[in-house]
N, C-alpha and C positions, 0 to 999 in steps of 0.2 A: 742260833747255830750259824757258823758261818757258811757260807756257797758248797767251800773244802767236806765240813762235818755232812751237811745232806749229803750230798752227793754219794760220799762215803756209805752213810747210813742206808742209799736208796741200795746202792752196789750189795751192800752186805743182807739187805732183809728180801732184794732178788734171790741171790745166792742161797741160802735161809729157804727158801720157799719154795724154789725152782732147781735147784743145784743136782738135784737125785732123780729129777723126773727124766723120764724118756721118752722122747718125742719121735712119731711114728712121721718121715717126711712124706709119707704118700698116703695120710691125712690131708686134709686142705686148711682145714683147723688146728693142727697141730703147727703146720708151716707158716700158715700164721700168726699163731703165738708164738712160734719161736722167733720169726722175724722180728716181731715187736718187742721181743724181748732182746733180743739183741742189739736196736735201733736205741732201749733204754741206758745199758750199761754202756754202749759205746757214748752215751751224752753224759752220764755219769761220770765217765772214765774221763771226758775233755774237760767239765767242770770241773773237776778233783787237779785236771791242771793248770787251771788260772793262775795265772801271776799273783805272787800275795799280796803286792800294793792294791791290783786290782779289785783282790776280794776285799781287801780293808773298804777300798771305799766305797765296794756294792753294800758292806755292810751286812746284820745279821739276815740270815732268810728264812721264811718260815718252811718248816718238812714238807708245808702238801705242793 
């Protein structure tokens, strides 16, 4: 898979999993998972927009 396709995949099986839940902010635990959650798609989100030459030559990546 390329950097593009994870990245993608990670965004969408977030989404997928997380997309419907409701997060209580005056949890401590909920604030923090949302936080990290959020810290994920925003990194997903700037992978997805690497230059293409650039992901050509990072090359295939593995999902995990």
């Amino acid at each position: 898979m390329t950097l593009v396709e994870v990245a993608t995949a990670v965004r969408a099986t977030l989404d997928r999993v997380y997309g419907k839940v409701s997060f209580d902010q005056s949890r401590r635990e909920d604030r923090a998972r949302l936080m990290a959650l959020e810290e994920l798609m925003d990194v997903a989100k700037a992978f997805e927009s690497v230059p293409p030459r650039l992901a050509e030559r990072l090359g295939p990546q593995p999902p995990a």
